[in-house]
PDBQT receptor file of N, H, CA, C and O in Angstrom, charges set to zero:
ATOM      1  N   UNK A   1     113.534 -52.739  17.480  1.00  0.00    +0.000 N 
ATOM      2  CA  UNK A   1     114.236 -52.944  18.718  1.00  0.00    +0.000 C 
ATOM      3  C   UNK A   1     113.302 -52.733  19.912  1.00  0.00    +0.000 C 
ATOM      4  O   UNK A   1     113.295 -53.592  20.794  1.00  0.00    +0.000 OA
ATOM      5  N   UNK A   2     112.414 -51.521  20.020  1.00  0.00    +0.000 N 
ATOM      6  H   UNK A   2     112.420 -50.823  19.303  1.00  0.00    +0.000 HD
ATOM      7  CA  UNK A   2     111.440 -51.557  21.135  1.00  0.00    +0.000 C 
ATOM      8  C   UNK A   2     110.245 -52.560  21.208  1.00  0.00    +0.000 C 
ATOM      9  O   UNK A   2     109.773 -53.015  22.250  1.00  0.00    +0.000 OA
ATOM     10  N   UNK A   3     109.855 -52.819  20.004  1.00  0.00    +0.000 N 
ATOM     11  H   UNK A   3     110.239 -52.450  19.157  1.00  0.00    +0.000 HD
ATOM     12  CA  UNK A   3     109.293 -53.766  20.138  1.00  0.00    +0.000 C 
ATOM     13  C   UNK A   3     109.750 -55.414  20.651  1.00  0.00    +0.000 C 
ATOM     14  O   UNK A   3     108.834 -56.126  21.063  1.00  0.00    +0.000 OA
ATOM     15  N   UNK A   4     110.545 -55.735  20.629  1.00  0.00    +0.000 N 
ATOM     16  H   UNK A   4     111.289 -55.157  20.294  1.00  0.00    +0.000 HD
ATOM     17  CA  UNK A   4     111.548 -56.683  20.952  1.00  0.00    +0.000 C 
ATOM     18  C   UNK A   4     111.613 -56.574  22.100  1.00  0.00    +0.000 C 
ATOM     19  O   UNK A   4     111.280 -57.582  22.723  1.00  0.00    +0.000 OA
ATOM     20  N   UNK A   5     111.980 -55.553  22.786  1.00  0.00    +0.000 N 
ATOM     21  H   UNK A   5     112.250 -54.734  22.280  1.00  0.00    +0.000 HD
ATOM     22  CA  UNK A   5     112.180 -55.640  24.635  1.00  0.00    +0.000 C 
ATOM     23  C   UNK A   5     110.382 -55.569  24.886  1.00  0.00    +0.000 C 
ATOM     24  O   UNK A   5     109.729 -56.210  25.710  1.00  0.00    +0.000 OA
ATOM     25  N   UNK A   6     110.003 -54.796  24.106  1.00  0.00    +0.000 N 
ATOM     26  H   UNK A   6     110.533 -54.276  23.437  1.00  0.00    +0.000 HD
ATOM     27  CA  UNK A   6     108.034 -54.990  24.880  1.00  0.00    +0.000 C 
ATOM     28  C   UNK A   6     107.957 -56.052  25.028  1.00  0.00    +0.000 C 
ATOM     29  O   UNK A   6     107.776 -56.427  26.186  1.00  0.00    +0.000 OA
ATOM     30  N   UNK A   7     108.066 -57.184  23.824  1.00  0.00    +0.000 N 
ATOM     31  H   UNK A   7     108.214 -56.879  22.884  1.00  0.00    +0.000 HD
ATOM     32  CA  UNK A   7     107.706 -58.401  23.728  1.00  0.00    +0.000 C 
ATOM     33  C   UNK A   7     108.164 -59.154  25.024  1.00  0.00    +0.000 C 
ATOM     34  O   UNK A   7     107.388 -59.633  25.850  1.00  0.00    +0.000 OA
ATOM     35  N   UNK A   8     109.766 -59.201  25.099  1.00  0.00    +0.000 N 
ATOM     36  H   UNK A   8     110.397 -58.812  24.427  1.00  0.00    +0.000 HD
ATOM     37  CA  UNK A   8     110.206 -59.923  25.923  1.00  0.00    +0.000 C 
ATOM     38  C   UNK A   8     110.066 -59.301  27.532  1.00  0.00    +0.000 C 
ATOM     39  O   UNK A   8     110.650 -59.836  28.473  1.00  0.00    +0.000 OA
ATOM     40  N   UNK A   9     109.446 -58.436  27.640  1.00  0.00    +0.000 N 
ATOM     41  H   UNK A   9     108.971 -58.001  26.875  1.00  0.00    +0.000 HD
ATOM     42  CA  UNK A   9     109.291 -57.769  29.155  1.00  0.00    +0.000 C 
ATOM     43  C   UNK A   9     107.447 -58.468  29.960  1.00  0.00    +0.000 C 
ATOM     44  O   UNK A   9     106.971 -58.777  31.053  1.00  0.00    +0.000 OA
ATOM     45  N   UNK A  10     106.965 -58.365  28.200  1.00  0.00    +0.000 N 
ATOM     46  H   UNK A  10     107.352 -58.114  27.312  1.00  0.00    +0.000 HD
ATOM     47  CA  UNK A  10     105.877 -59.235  28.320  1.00  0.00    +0.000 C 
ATOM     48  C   UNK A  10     105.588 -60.476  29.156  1.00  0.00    +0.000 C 
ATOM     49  O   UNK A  10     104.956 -60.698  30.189  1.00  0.00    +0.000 OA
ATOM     50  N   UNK A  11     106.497 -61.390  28.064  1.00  0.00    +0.000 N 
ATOM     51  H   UNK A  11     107.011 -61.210  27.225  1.00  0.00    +0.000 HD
ATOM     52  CA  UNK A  11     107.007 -62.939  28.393  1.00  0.00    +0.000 C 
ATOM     53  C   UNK A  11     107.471 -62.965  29.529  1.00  0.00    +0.000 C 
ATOM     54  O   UNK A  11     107.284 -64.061  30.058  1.00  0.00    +0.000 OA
ATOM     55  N   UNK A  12     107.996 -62.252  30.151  1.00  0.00    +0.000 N 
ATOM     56  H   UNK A  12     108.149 -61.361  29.722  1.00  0.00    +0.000 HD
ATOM     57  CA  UNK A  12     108.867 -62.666  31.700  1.00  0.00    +0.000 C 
ATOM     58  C   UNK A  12     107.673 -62.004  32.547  1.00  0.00    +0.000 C 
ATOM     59  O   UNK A  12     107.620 -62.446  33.694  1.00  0.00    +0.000 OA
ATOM     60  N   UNK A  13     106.914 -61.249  32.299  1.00  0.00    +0.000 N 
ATOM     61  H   UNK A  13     106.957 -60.889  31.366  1.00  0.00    +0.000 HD
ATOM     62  CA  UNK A  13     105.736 -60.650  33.275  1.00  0.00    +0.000 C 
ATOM     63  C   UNK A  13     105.296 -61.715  34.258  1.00  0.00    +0.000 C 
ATOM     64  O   UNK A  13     104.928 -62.692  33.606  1.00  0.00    +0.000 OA
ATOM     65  N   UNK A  14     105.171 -61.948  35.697  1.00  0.00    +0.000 N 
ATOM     66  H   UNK A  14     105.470 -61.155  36.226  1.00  0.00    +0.000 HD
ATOM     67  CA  UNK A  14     104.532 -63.263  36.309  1.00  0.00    +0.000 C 
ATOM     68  C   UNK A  14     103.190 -62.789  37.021  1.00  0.00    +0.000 C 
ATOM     69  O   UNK A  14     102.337 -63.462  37.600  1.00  0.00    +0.000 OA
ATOM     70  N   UNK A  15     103.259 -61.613  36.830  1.00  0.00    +0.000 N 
ATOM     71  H   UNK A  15     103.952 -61.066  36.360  1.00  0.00    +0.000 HD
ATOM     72  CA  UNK A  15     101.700 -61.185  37.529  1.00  0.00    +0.000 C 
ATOM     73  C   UNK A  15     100.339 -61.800  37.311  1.00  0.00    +0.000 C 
ATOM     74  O   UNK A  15      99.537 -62.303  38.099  1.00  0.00    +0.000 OA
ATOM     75  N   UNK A  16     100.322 -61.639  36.205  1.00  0.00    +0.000 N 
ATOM     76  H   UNK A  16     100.973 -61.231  35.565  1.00  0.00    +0.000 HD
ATOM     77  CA  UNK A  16      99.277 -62.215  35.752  1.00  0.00    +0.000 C 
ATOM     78  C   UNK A  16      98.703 -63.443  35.738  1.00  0.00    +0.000 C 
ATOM     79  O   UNK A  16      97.493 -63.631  35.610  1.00  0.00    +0.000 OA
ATOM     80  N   UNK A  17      99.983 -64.754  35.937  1.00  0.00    +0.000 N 
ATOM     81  H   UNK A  17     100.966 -64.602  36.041  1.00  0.00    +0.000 HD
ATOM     82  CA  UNK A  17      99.668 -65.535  36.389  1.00  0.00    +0.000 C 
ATOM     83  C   UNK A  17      99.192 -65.899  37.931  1.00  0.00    +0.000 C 
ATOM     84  O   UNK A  17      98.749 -66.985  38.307  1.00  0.00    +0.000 OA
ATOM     85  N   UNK A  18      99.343 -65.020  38.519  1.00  0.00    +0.000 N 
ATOM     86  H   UNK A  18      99.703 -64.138  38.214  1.00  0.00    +0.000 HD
ATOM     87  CA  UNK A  18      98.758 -64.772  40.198  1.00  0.00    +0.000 C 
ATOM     88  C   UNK A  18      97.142 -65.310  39.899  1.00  0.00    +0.000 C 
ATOM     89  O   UNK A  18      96.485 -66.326  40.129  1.00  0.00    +0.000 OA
ATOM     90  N   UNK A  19      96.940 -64.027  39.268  1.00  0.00    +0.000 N 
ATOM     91  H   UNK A  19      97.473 -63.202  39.082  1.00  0.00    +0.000 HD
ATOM     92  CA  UNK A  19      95.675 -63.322  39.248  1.00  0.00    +0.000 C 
ATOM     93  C   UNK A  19      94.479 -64.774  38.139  1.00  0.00    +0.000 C 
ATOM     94  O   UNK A  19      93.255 -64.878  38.055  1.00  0.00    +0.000 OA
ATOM     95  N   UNK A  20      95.646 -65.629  37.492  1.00  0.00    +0.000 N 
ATOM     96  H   UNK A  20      96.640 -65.545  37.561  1.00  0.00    +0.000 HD
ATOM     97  CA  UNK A  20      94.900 -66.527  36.592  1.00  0.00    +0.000 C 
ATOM     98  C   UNK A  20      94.427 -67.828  38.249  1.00  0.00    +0.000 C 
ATOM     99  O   UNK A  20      93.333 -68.229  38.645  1.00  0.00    +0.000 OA
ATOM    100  N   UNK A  21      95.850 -68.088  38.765  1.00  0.00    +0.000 N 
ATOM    101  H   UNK A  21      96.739 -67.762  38.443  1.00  0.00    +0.000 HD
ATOM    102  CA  UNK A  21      95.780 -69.070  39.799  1.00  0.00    +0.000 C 
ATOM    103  C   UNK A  21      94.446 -69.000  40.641  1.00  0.00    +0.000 C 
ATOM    104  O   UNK A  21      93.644 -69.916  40.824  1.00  0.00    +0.000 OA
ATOM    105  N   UNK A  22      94.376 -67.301  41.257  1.00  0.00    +0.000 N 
ATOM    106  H   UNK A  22      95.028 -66.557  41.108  1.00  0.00    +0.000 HD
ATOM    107  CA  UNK A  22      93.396 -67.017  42.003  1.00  0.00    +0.000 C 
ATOM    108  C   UNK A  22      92.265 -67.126  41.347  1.00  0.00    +0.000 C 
ATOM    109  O   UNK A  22      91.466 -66.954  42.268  1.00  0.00    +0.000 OA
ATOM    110  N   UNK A  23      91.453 -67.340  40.127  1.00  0.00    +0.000 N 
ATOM    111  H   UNK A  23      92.102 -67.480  39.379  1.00  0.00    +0.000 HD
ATOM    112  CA  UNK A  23      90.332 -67.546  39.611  1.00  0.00    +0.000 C 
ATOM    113  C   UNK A  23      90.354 -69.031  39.870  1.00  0.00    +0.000 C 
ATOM    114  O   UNK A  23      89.411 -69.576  40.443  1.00  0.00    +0.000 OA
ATOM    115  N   UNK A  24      91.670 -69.854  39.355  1.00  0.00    +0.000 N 
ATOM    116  H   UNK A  24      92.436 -69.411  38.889  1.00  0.00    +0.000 HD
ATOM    117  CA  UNK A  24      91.169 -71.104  39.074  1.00  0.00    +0.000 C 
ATOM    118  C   UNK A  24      90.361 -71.948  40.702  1.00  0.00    +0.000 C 
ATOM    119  O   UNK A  24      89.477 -72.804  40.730  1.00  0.00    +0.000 OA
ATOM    120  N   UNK A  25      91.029 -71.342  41.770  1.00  0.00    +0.000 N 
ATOM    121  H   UNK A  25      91.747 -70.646  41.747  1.00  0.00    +0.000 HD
ATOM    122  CA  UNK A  25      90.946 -71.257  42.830  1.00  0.00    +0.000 C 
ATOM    123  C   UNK A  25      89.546 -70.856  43.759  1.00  0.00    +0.000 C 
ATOM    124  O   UNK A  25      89.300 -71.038  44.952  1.00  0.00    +0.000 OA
ATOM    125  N   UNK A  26      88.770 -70.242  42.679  1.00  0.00    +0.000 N 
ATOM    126  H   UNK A  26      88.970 -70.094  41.710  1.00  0.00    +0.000 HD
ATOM    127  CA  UNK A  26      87.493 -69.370  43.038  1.00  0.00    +0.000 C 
ATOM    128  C   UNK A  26      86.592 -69.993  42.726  1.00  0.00    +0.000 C 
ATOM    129  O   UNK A  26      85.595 -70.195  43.418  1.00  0.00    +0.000 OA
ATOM    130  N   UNK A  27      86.912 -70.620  41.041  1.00  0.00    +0.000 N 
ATOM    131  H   UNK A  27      87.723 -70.456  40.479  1.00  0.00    +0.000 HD
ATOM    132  CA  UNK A  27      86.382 -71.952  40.549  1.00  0.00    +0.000 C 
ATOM    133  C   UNK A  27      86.044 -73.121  41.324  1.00  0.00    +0.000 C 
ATOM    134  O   UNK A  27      84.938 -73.592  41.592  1.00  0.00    +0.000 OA
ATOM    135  N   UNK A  28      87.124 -73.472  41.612  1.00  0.00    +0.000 N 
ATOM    136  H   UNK A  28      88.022 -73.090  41.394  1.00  0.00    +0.000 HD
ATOM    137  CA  UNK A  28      86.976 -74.721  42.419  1.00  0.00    +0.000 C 
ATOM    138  C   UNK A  28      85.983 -74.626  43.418  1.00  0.00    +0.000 C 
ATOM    139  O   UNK A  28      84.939 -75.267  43.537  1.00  0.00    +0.000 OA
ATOM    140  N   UNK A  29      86.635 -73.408  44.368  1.00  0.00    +0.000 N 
ATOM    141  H   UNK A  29      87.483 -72.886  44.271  1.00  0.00    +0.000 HD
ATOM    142  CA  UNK A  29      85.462 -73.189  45.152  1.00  0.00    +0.000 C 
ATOM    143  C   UNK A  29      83.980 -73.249  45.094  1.00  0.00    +0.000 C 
ATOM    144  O   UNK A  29      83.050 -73.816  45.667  1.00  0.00    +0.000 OA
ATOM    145  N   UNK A  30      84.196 -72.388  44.124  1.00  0.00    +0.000 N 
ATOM    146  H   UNK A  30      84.952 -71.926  43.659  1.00  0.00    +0.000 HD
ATOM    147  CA  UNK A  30      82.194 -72.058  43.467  1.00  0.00    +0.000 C 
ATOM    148  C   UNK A  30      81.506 -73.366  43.332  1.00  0.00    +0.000 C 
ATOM    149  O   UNK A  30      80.448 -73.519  43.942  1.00  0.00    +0.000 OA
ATOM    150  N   UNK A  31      82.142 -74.640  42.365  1.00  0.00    +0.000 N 
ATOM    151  H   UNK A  31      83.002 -74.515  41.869  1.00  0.00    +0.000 HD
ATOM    152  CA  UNK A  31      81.860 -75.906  42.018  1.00  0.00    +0.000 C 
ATOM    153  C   UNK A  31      81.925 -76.573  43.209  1.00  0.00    +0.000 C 
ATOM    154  O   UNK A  31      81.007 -77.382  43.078  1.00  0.00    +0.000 OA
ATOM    155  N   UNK A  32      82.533 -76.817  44.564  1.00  0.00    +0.000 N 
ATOM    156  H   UNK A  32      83.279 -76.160  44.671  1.00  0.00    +0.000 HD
ATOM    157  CA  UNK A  32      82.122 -77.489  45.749  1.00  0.00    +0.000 C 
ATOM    158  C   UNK A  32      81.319 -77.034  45.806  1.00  0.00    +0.000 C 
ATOM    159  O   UNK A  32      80.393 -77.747  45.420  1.00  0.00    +0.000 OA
ATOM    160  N   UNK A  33      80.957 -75.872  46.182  1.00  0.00    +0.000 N 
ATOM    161  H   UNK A  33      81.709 -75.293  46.495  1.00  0.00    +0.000 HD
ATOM    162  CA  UNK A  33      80.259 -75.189  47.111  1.00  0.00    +0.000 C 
ATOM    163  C   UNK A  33      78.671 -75.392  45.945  1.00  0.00    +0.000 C 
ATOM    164  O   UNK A  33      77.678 -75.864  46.499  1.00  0.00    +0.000 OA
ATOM    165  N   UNK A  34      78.595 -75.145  44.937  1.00  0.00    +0.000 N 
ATOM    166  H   UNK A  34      79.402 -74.761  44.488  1.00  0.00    +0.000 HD
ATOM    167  CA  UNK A  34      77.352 -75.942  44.296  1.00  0.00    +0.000 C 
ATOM    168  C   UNK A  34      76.564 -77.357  44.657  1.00  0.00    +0.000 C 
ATOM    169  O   UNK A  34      75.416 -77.768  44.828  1.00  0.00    +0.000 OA
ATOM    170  N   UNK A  35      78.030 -77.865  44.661  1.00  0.00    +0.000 N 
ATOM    171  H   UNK A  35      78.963 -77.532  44.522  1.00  0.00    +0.000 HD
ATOM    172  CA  UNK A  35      78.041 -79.151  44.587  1.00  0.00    +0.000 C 
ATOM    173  C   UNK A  35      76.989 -79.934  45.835  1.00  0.00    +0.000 C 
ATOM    174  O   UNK A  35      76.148 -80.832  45.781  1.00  0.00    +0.000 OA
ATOM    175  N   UNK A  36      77.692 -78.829  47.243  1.00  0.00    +0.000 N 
ATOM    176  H   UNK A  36      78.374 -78.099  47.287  1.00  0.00    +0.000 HD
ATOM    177  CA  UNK A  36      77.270 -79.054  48.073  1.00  0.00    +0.000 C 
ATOM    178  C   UNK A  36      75.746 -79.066  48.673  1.00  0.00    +0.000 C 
ATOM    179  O   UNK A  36      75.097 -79.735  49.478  1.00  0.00    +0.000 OA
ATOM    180  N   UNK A  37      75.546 -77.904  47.788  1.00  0.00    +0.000 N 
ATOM    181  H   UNK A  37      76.072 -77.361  47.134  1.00  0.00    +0.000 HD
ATOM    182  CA  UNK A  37      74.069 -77.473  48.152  1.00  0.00    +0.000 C 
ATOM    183  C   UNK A  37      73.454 -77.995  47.506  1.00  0.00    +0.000 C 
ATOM    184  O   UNK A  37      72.401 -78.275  48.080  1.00  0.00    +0.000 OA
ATOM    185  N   UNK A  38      73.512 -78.590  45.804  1.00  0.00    +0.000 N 
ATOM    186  H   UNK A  38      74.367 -78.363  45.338  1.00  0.00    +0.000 HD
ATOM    187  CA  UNK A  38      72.300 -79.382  45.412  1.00  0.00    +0.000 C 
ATOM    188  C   UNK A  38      72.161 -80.130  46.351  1.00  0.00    +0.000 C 
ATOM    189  O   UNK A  38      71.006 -80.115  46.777  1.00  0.00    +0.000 OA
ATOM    190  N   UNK A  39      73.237 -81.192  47.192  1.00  0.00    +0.000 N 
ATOM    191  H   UNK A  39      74.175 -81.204  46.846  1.00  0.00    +0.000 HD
ATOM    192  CA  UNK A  39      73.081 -82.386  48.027  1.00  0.00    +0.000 C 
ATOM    193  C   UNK A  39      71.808 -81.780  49.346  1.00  0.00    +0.000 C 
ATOM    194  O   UNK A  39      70.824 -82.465  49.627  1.00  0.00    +0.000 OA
ATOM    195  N   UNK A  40      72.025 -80.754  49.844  1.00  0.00    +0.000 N 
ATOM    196  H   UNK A  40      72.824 -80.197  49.616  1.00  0.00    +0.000 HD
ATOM    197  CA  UNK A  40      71.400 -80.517  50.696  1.00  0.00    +0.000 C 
ATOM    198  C   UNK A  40      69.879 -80.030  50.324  1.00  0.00    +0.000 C 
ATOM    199  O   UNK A  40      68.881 -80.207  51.022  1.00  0.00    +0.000 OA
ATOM    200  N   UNK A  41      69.934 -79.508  49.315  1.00  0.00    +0.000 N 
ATOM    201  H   UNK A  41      70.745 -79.364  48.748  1.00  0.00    +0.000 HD
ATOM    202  CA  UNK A  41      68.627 -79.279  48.386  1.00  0.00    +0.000 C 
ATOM    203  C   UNK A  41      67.801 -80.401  48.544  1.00  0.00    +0.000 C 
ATOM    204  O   UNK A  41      66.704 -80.432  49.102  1.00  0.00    +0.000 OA
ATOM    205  N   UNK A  42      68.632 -81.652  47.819  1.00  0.00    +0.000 N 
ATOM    206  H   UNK A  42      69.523 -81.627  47.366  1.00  0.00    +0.000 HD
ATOM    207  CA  UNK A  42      67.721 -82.732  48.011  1.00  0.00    +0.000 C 
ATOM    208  C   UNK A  42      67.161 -83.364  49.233  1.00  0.00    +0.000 C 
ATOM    209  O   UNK A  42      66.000 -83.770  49.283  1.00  0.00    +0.000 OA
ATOM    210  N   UNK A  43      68.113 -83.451  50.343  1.00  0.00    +0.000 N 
ATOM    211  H   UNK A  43      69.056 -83.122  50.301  1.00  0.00    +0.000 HD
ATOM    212  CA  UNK A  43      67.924 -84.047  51.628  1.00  0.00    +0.000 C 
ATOM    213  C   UNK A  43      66.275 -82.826  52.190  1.00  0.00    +0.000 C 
ATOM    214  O   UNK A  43      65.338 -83.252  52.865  1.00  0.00    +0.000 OA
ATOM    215  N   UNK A  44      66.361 -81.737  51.794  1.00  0.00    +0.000 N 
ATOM    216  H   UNK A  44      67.122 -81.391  51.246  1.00  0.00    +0.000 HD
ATOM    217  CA  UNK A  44      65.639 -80.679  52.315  1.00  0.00    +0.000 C 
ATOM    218  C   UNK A  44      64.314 -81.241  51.530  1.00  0.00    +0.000 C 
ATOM    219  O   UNK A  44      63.228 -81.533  52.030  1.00  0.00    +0.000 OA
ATOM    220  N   UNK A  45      64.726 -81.308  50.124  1.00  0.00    +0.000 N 
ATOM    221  H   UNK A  45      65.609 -81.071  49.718  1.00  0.00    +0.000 HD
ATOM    222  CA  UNK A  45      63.112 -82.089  49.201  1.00  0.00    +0.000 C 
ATOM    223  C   UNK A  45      62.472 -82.867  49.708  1.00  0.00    +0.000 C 
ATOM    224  O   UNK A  45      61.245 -82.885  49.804  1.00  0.00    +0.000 OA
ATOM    225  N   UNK A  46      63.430 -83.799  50.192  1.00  0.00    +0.000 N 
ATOM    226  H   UNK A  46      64.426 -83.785  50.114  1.00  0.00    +0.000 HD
ATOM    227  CA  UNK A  46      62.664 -85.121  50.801  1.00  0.00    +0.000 C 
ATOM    228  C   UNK A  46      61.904 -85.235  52.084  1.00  0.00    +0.000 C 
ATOM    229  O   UNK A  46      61.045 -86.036  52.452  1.00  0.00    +0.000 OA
ATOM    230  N   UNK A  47      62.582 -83.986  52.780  1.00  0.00    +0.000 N 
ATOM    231  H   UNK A  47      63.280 -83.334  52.481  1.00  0.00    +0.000 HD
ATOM    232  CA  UNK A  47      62.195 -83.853  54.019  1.00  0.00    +0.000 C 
ATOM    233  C   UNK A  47      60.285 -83.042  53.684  1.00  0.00    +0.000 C 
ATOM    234  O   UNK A  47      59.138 -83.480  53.775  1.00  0.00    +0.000 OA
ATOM    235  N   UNK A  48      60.683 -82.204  53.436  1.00  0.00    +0.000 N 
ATOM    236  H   UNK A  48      61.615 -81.848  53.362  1.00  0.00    +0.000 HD
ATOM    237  CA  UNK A  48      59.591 -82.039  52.702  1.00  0.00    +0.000 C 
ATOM    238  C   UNK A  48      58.249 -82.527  52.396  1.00  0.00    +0.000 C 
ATOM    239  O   UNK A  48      57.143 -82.114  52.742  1.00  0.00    +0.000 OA
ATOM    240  N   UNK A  49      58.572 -83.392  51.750  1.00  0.00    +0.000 N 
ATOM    241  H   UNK A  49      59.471 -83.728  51.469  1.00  0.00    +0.000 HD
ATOM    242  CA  UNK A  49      57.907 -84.403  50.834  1.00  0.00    +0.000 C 
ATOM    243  C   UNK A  49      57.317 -85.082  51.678  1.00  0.00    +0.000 C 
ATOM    244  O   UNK A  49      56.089 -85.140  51.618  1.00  0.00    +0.000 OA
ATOM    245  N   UNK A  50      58.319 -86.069  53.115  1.00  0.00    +0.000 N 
ATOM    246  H   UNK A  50      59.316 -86.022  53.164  1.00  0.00    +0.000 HD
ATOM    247  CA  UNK A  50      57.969 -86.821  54.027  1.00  0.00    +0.000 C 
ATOM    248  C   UNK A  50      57.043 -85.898  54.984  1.00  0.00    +0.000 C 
ATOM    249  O   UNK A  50      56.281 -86.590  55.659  1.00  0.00    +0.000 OA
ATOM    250  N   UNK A  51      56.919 -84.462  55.214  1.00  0.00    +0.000 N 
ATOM    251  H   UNK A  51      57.538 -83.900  54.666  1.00  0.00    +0.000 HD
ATOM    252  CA  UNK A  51      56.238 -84.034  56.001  1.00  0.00    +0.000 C 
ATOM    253  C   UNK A  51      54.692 -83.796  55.442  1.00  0.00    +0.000 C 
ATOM    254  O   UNK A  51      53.724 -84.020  56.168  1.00  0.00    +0.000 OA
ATOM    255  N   UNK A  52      54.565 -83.340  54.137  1.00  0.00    +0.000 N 
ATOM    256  H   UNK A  52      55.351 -83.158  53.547  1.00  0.00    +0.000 HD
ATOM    257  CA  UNK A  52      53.263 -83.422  53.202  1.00  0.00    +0.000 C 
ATOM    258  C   UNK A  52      52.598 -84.913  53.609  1.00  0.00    +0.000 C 
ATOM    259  O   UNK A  52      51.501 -85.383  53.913  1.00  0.00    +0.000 OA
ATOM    260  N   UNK A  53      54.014 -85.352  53.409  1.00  0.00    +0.000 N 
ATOM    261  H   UNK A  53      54.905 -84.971  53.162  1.00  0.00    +0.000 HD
ATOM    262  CA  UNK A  53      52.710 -87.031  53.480  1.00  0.00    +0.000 C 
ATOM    263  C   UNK A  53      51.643 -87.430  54.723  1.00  0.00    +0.000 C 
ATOM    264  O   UNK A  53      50.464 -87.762  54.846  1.00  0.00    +0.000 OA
ATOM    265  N   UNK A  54      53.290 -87.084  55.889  1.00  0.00    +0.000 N 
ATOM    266  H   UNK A  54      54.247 -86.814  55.788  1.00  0.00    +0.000 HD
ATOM    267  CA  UNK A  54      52.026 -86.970  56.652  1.00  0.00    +0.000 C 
ATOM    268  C   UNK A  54      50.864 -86.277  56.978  1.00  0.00    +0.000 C 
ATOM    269  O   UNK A  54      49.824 -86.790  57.391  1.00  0.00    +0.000 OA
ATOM    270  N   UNK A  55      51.116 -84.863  56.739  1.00  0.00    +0.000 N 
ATOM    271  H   UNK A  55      51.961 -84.447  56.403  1.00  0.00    +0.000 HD
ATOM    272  CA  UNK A  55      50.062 -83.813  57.021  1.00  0.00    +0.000 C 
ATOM    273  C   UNK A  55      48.944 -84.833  56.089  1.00  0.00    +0.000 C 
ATOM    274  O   UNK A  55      47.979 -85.394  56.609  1.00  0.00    +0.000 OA
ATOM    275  N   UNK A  56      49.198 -84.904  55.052  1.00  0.00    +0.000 N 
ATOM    276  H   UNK A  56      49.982 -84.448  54.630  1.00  0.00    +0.000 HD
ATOM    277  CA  UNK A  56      47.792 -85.234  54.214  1.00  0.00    +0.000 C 
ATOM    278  C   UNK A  56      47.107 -86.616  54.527  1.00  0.00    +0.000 C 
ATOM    279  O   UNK A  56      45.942 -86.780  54.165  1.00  0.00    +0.000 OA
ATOM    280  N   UNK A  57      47.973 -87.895  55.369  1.00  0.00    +0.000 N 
ATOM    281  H   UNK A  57      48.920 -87.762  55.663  1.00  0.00    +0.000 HD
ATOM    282  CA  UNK A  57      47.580 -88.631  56.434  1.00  0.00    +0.000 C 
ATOM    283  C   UNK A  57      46.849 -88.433  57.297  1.00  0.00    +0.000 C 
ATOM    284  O   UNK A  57      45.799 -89.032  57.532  1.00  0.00    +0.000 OA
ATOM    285  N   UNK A  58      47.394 -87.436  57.955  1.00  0.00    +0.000 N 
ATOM    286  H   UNK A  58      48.247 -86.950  57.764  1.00  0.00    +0.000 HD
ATOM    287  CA  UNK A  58      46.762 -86.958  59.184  1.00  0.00    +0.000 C 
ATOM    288  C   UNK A  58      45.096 -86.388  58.330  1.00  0.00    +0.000 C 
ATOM    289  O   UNK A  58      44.041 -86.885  58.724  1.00  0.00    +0.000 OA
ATOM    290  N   UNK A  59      45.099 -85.614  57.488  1.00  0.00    +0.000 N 
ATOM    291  H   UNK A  59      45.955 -85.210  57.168  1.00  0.00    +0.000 HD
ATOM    292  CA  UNK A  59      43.877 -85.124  57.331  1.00  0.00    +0.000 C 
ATOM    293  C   UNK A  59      42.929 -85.825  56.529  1.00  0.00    +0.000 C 
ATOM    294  O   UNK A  59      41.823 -85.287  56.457  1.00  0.00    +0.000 OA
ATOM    295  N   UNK A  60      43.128 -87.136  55.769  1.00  0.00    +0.000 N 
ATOM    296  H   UNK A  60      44.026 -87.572  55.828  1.00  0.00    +0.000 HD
ATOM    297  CA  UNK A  60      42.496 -87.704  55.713  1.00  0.00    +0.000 C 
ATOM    298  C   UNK A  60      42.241 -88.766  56.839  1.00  0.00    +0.000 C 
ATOM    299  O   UNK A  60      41.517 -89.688  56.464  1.00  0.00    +0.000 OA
ATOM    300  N   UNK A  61      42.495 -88.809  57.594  1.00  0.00    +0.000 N 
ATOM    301  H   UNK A  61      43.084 -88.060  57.898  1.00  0.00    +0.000 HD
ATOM    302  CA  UNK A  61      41.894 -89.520  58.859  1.00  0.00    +0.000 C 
ATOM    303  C   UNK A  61      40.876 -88.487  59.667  1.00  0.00    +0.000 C 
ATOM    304  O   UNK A  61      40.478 -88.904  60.754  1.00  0.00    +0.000 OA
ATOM    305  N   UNK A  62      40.512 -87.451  59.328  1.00  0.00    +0.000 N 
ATOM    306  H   UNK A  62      40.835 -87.111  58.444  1.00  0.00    +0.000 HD
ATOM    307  CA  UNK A  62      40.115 -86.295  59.674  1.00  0.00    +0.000 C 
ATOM    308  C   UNK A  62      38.589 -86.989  59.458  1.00  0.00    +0.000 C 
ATOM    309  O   UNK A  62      37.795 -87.488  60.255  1.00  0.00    +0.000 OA
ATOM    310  N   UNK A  63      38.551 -86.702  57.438  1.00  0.00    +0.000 N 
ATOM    311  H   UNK A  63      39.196 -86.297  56.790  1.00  0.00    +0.000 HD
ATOM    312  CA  UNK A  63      37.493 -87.058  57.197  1.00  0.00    +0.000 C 
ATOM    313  C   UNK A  63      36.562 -87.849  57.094  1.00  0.00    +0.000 C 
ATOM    314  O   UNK A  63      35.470 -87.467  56.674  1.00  0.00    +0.000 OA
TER     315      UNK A  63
């Protein structure tokens, strides 16, 4: 019999689903927010990349 009401006090518990929502929620977040920054990662690579070129332009016109 006590086991029976544990069980079913269990089953009706809704807390826990809060606490599941708020992860899935954190998730999402985390994955934009990745998402976002590889993009800017790359724009930053390239920038990069385009500034080497010239520096090393510039210094072979040096020599």
């Amino acid at each position: 019999m006590v086991a029976k009401t544990f069980f079913r006090r269990i089953l009706e518990d809704t807390r826990g689903a809060t606490a599941v929502e708020y992860g899935l929620i954190v998730a999402l977040i985390v994955i934009a927010m990745i998402t976002s920054l590889q993009g800017l990662a790359n724009s930053t690579i390239d920038m990069w990349n385009g500034i080497e070129t010239k520096v090393n332009a510039s210094n072979d016109k040096l020599d």
